[in-house]
N, C-alpha and C positions, 0 to 999 in steps of 0.2 A: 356730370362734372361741374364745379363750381366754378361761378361766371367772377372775375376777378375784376373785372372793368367796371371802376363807377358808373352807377344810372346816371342819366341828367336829374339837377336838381328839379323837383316839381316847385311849380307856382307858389311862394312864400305865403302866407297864409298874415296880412299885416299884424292882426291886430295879436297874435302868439308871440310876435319878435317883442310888440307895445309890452305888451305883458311882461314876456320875459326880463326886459328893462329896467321894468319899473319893480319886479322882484329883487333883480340886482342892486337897485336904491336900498329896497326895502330889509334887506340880509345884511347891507353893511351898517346898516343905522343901529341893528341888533350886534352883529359882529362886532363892532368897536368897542365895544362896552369888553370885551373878550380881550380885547387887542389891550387896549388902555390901563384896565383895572382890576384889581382881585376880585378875583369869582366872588366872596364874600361882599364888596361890594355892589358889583353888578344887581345881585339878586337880592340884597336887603334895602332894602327902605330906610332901614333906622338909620343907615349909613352915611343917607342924601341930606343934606342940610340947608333950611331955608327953599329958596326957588327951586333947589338940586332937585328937592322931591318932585316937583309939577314938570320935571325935562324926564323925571323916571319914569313918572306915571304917565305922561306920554307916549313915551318910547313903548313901556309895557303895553298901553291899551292899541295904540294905532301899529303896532309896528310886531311885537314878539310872536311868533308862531305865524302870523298871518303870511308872509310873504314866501318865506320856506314852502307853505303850504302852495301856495300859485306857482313856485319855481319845480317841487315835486309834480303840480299837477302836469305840470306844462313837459316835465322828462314824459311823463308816463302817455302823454298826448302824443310826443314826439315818437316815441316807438311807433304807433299805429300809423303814424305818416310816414315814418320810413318804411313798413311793410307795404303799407299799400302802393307807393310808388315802386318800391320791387316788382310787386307782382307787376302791376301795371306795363313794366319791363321785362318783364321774363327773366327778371335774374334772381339770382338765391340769394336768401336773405337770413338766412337761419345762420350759417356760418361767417358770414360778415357779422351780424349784430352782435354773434358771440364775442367775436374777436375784438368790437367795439367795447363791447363791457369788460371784457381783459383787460384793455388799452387804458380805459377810466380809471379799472380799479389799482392799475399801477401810480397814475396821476394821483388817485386819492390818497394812496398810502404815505408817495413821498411827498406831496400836499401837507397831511395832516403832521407826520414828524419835521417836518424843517420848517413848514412856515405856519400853517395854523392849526390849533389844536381839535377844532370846531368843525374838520372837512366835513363836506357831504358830498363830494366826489365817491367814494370808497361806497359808503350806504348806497348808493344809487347803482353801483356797478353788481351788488348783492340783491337788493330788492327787487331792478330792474333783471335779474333773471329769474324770479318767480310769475314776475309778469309774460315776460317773452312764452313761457310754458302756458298762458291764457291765453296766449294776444288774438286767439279766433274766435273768444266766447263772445256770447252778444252782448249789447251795454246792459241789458238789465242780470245778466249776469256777474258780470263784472262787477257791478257795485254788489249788489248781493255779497260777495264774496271780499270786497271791499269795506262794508262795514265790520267783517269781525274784526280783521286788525284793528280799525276804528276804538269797537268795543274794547277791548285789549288796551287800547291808550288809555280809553277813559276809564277804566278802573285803576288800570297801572297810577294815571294822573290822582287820581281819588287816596290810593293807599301812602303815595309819596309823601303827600299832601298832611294825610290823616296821622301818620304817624313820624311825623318828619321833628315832633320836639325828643321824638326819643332816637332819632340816627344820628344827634350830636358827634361828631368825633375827636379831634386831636383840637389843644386849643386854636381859635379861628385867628387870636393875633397873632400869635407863632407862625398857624400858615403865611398869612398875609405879610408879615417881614420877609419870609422868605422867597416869595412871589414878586415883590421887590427888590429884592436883593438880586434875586437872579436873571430878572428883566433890562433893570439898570446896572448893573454891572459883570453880568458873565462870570466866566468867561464860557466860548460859544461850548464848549462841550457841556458846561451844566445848564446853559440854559435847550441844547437840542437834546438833552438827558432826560430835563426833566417835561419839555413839550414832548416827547415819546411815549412817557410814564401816564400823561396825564391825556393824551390822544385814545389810548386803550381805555383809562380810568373809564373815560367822556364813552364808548363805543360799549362797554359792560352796563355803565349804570343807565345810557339811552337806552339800553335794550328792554328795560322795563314799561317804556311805554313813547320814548318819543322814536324808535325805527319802527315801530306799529304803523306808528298812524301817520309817519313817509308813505311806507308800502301802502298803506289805507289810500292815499293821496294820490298814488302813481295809478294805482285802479282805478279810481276817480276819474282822474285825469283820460285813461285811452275809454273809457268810457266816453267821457264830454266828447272827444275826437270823434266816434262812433256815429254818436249824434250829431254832429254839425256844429256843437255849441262855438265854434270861433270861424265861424262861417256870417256873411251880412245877413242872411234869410231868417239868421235867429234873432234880427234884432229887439223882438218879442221878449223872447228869454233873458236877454241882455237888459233892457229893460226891469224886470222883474226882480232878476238876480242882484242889481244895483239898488235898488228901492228897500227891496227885503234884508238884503246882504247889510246897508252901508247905515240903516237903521235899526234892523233889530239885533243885527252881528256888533256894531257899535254899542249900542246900551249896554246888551249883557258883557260886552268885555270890559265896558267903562265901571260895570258892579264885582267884575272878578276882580280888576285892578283896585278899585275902591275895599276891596274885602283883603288884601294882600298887605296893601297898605297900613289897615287898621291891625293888622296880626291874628286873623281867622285862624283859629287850629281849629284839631279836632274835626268833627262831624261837617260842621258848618264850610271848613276850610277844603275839606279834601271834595265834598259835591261842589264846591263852587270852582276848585281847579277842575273837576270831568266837564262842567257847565262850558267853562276855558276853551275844552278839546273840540267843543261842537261853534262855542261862540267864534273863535277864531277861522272855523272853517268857512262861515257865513260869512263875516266881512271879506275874508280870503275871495268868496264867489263875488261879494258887492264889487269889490274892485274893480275885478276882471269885466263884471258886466260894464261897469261906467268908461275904463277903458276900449272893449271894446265899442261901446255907441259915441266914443270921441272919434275914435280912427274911422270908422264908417261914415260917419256926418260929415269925417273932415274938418270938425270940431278943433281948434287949438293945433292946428295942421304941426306948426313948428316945435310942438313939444312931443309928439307922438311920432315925429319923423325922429327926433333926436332918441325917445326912447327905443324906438326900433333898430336901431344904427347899435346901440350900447347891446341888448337884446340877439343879435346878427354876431355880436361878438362877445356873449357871456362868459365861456369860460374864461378867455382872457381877458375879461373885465374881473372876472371873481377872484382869477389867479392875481391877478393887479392890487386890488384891495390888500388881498393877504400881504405883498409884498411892502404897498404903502405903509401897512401897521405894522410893521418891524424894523421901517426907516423912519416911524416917527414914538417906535414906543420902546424899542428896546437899547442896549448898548451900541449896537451896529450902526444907531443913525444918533435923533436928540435926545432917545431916554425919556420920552413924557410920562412912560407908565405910572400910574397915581398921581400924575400931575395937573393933570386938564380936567375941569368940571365936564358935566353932562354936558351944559349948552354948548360947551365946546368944540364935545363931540360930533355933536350935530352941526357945526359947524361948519368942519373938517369934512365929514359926511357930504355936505351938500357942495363944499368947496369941488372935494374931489371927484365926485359925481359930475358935476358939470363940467370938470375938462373932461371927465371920458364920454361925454357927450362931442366935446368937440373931436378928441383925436378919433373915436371911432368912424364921424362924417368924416374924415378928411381921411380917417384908413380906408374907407368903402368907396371912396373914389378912386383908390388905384389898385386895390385889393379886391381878392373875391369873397375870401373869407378871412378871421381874425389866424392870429400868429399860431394859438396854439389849437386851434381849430383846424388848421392847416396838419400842424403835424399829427392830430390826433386823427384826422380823416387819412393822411396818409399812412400811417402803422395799423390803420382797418385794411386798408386795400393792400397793402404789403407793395405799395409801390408810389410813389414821389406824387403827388396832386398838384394841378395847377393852382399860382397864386395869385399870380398876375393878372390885373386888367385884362383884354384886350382892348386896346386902341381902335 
């Protein structure tokens, strides 16, 4: 019979919340560009003008794939800690997790049609059941089986790349009028019409290399778990991972971004996008290593407590974001869509980031978990969770 009663929560694990956190910074700084501006621009260069270019090629080098990557690692870690604390309980855990990824995948559906086109709710609720069917193999298993999706990215990234002056399609200014047009003035049914059309577009054309090397990620991920990696004993690893991750994962992203820039087609362009899919995963490790040895040391105590708190409350931090870039980009709120430079963005990004720094300390004081945390853990258990403090 299947044990319906939540386990207790086991021991948080600080430096995953830190992470998680600091991914949800890292998703929105890429995200907004989504939120703000024509896909056309987001991804061209040519488009950026003056300084614009040096807030792109920031964004591109420090920020694009990397964070996603730590935020899948970290889904794919989190399975193994919920199994293991099942077992630990004697409760079942197979039909609860399922019912958790159902639960997701309804979130990400109505996620991606109503507020952002960009979800990775839905992905995670698919990928994260190919994992659940491993989640017993060993870690050197796990990766093993982890790089092929990998591989799969980086050629998918290679051929994108390679033959991307010949997948021109419809004219780009035409798009882009109408991407404005229906950002800034609606009405709501063309613009949830056409966020629906373009949510599927975004789920077809990932499929050729960026849900790869998610699922690549989430492997990764219950692997690291495996191992200990967000444990203090590895602070060896952490170490290592920071050193090697945060300078050689930086160079080679600073040469894809540098070759992106310059208009690399061809041969040149599409190895140096697969180079992308590996350099990105390396600063992805740096991070998390230098994160973890701040939270361990105790290092910068008040910025790791604040990341942790945001982290404790990701999805309703993520769901938040989506909600913020529709009161600040479309008809519904001021309409900035193509209005705000890059710096701006970032901006906005860090504006907004730091109050949910502050409301999430001040939600964990009287709260157990965040809002939609709550209700997503309650429709797992099929029955109401506590929210409340105790006093």
């Amino acid at each position: 019979m299947e044990h319906t009663a939540p386990t207790k929560t086991p021991p948080r694990l600080a430096s995953m919340d830190a992470m998680r956190g600091l991914a949800i910074f890292g998703i929105f700084m890429v995200n907004i560009q989504v939120m703000a501006m024509p896909f056309e621009w987001m991804m061209d260069p040519d488009y950026a003008v003056g300084a614009e270019v040096w807030a792109w090629a920031a964004t591109t080098a420090l920020f694009e794939s990397n964070f996603v990557a730590i935020f899948s690692m970290l889904f794919g870690a989190g399975l193994i800690l919920q199994m293991q604390s099942a077992e630990r309980k004697g409760a079942a855990f197979g039909p609860l997790y399922l019912r958790r990824l159902g639960v997701l995948f309804v979130m990400g559906l109505l996620h991606g049609t109503l507020l952002f086109l960009g979800d990775i709710l839905l992905l995670y609720s698919v990928v994260g059941l190919l994992l659940f069917f491993c989640r017993k193999l060993q870690p050197k298993t796990l990766m093993m089986i982890g790089a092929v999706p990998l591989l799969i990215a980086i050629f998918g990234a290679f051929g994108l790349e390679y033959f991307s002056e010949y997948l021109t399609g419809q004219d780009p200014e035409a798009e882009i009028q109408r991407q404005l047009a229906v950002r800034r003035e609606g009405p709501l049914s063309a613009l949830l019409a056409y966020r629906s059309i373009a949510f599927v577009f975004w789920m077809i054309l990932s499929s050729l290399w960026f849900n790869w090397r998610v699922l690549s990620m989430l492997f990764l991920g219950a692997a690291l778990m495996k191992l200990g990696f967000f444990e203090e004993r590895r602070a060896s690893w952490h170490r290592r991972a920071a050193l090697v991750g945060l300078t050689l994962g930086l160079g080679l992203e600073a040469l894809t971004t540098w070759s992106t820039w310059h208009g690399e087609l061809g041969l040149a362009g599409g190895l140096l996008a697969g180079v992308h899919q590996l350099s990105s995963l390396g600063l992805a490790l740096g991070y998390m290593g230098a994160v973890a040895l701040l939270v361990h040391s105790n290092t910068l105590a008040w910025l790791t407590r604040g990341l942790s708190a945001v982290g404790r409350l990701s999805l309703s931090n993520y769901i938040m974001q989506s909600v913020v870039g529709n009161l600040l980009f479309t008809f519904i709120g001021l309409a900035w869509f193509g209005e705000r430079t890059r710096w701006e963005l970032m901006g906005i990004v860090c504006g907004t980031f730091s109050l949910q720094i502050v409301i999430s300390l001040i939600w964990l004081r009287f709260f157990r978990i965040g809002p939609l945390e709550w209700a997503w853990r309650s429709l797992t258990y099929l029955k109401r969770q506590p929210l409340l403090r105790k006093s």
